[in-house]
C-alpha positions in Angstrom: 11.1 -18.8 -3.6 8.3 -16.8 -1.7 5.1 -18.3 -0.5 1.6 -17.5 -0.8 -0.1 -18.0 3.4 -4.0 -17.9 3.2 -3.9 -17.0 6.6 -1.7 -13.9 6.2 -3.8 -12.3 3.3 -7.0 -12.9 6.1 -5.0 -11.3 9.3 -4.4 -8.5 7.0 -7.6 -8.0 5.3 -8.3 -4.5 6.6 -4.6 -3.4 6.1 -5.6 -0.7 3.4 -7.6 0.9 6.0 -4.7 1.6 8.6 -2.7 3.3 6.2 -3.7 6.7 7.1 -3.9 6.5 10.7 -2.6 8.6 13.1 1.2 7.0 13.6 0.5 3.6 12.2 3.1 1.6 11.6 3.2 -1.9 9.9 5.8 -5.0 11.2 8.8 -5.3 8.8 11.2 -8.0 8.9 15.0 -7.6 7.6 17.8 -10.2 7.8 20.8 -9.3 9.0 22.7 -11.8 9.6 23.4 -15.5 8.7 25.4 -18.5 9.7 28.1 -19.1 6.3 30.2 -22.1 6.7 33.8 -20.8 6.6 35.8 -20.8 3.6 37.6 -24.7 3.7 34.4 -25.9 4.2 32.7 -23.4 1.6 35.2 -25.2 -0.6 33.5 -28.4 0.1 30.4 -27.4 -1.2 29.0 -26.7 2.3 26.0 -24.1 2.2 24.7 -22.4 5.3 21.3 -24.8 4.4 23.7 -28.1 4.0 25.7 -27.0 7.5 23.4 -28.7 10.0 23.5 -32.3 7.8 27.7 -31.9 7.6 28.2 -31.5 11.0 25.5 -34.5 11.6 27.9 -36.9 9.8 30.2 -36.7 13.1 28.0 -39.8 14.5 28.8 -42.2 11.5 32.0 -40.5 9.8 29.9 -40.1 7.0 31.1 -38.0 4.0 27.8 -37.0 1.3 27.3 -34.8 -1.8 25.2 -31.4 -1.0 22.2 -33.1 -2.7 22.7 -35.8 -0.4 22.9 -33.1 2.5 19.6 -31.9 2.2 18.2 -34.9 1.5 19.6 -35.7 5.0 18.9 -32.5 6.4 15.4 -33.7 5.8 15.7 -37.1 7.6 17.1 -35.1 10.9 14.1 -33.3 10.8 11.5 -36.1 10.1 13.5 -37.9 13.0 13.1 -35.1 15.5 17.2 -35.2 15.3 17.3 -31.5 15.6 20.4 -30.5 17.6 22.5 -30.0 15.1 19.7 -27.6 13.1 21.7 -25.3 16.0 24.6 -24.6 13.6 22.4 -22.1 11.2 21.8 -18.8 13.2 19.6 -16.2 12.3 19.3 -12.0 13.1 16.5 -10.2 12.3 15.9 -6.7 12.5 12.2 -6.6 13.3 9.7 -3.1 13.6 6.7 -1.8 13.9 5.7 -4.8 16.3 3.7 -4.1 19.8 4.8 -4.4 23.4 2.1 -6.5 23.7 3.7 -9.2 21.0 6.8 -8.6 23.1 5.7 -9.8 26.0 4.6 -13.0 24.7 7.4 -13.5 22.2 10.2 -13.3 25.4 8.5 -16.4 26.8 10.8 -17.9 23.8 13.8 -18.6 25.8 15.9 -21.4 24.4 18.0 -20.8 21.5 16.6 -17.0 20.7 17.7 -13.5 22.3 16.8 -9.9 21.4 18.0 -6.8 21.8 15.0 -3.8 22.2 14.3 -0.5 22.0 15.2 0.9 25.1 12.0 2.5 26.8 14.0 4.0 29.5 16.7 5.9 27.5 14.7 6.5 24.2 12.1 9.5 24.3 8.6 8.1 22.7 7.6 10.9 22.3 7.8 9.9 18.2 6.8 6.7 18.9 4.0 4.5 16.3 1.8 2.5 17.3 0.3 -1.1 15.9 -3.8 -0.8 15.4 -5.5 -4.1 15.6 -6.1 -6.6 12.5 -9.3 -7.1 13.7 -9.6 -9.9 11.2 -12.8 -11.1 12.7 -15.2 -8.6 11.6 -16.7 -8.2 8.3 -17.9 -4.5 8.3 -15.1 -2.0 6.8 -17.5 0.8 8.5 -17.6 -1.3 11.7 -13.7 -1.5 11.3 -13.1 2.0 10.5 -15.2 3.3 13.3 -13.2 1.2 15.5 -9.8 2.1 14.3 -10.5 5.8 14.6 -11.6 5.3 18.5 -7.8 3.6 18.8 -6.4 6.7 16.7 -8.5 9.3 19.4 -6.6 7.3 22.4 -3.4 7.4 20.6 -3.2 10.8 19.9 -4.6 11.2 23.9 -1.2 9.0 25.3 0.9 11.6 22.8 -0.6 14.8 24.2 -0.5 13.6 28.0 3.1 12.4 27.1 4.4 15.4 26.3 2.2 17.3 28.9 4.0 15.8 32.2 7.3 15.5 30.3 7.3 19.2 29.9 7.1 19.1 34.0 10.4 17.6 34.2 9.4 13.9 34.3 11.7 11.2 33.3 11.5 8.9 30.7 11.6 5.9 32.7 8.6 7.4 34.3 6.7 8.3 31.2 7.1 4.9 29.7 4.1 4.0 32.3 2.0 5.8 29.8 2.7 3.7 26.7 -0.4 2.0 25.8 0.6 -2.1 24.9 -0.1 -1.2 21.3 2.9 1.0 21.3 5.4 -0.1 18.5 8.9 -1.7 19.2 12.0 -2.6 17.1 14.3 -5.3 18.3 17.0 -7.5 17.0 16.5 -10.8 17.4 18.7 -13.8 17.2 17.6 -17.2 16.9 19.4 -20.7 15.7 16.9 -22.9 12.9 16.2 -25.0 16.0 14.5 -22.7 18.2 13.0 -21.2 14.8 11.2 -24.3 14.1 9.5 -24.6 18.3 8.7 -21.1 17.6 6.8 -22.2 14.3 5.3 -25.0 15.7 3.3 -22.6 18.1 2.9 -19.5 16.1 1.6 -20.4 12.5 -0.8 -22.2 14.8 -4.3 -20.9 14.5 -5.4 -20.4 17.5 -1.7 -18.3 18.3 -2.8 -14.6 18.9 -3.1 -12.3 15.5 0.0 -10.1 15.6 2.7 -12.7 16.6 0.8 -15.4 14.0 1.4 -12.0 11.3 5.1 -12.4 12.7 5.7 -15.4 12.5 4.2 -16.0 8.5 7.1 -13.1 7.9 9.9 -15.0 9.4 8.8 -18.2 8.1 8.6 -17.2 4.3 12.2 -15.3 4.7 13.5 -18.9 6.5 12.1 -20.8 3.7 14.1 -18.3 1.9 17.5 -19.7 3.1 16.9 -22.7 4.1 14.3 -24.9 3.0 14.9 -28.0 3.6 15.1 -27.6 7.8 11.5 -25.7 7.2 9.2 -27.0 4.4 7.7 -30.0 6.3 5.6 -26.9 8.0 4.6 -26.0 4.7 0.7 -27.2 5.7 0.8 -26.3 9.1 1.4 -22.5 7.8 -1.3 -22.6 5.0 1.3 -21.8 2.6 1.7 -22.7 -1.4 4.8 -22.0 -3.5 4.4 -19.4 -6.1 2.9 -16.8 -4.1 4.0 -14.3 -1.9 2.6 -13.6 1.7 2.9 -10.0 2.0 
């Protein structure tokens, strides 16, 4: 089921307007790859969602039906039990995100990795860029005016990019001239654990616009999967069933 996240639709309330722009690129979330029990245990009725509650039943030599799984799974959460919330993995192909969110997403260590577009052995020379939600203004005319001053300075790293390139400078010199706005991919692989801390700080208000955008994505694709190690956040994202947040 998708959900509806007021918050989303307001980040991207000037969305239409950056359609056009000179190399715009919007973020775009894929999954990849997911932790699937293996096939005895498939047998069992295991689920990827049910995994983390199986494996818990080490501690009592417990044995459970799958509805009695995620009724657990919910009773690890609501106890803060959340090691074994480890077992589920997740991979993500992410784009059209900023260095900028880059450097504050890698301040995620525990239980997440990624794997970015190299800026030293990839020309940019086609890179996009990620204009600003500006969310807080109210004026499309203020908004547009604004964008097309970032779309002048875009266009301005391009042509200077490919000026000093043409004198025999390196890319892992020219990357200096990438503006933080400068779109990235990466693949990024994270266990439901280190997805929920990441949550937790995120879908949080006062979280900075573009990873908050990010994070709504990869929390309506976890719901997606796995529910029941996710929906107690339901409120803390603004979110409703029914909907959908793109």
């Amino acid at each position: 089921m998708k959900y509806f996240v007021h918050e989303y639709n307001h980040i991207e309330k000037w969305k239409h307007l950056r359609q056009d722009l000179f190399r715009n690129e919007e973020p775009n979330l894929r999954l990849v790859g997911l932790t699937v029990p293996t096939k005895d245990l498939v047998d069992q009725g295991v689920t990827t969602e049910t995994l983390p509650a199986y494996t818990a039943r080490q501690s009592h030599e417990s044995e459970g039906t799958h509805e009695d799984d995620l009724r657990l799974n919910r009773k690890l959460v609501s106890w803060g039990h959340h090691t074994c919330l480890e077992a589920v993995q997740f991979v993500y192909l992410v784009t059209g995100v900023s260095k900028s969110l880059a450097g504050q997403w890698t301040r995620h260590r525990i239980g997440i990795g990624w794997t970015f577009r190299s800026t030293r052995y990839v020309k940019a020379n086609k890179n996009t860029f990620v204009y600003p939600a500006l969310e807080y203004l109210d004026s499309e005319d203020q908004v547009m005016g604004i964008y097309r001053a970032y779309e002048r300075e875009h266009r301005r790293a391009i042509e200077v990019y490919e000026e000093i390139r043409a004198m025999g400078v390196r890319n892992q010199e020219l990357r200096r001239l990438m503006p933080v706005g400068w779109a990235t991919a990466a693949y990024v692989y994270v266990n439901a654990r280190a997805l929920r801390h990441f949550f937790e700080l995120r879908l949080d208000t006062s979280a900075e616009w573009e990873i908050r955008r990010l994070a709504y994505l990869m929390f309506n694709d976890a719901m997606t999967h796995a529910p029941s190690l996710f929906e107690d956040m339901l409120e803390r994202a603004g979110a409703s069933p029914g909907g959908h947040a793109s």
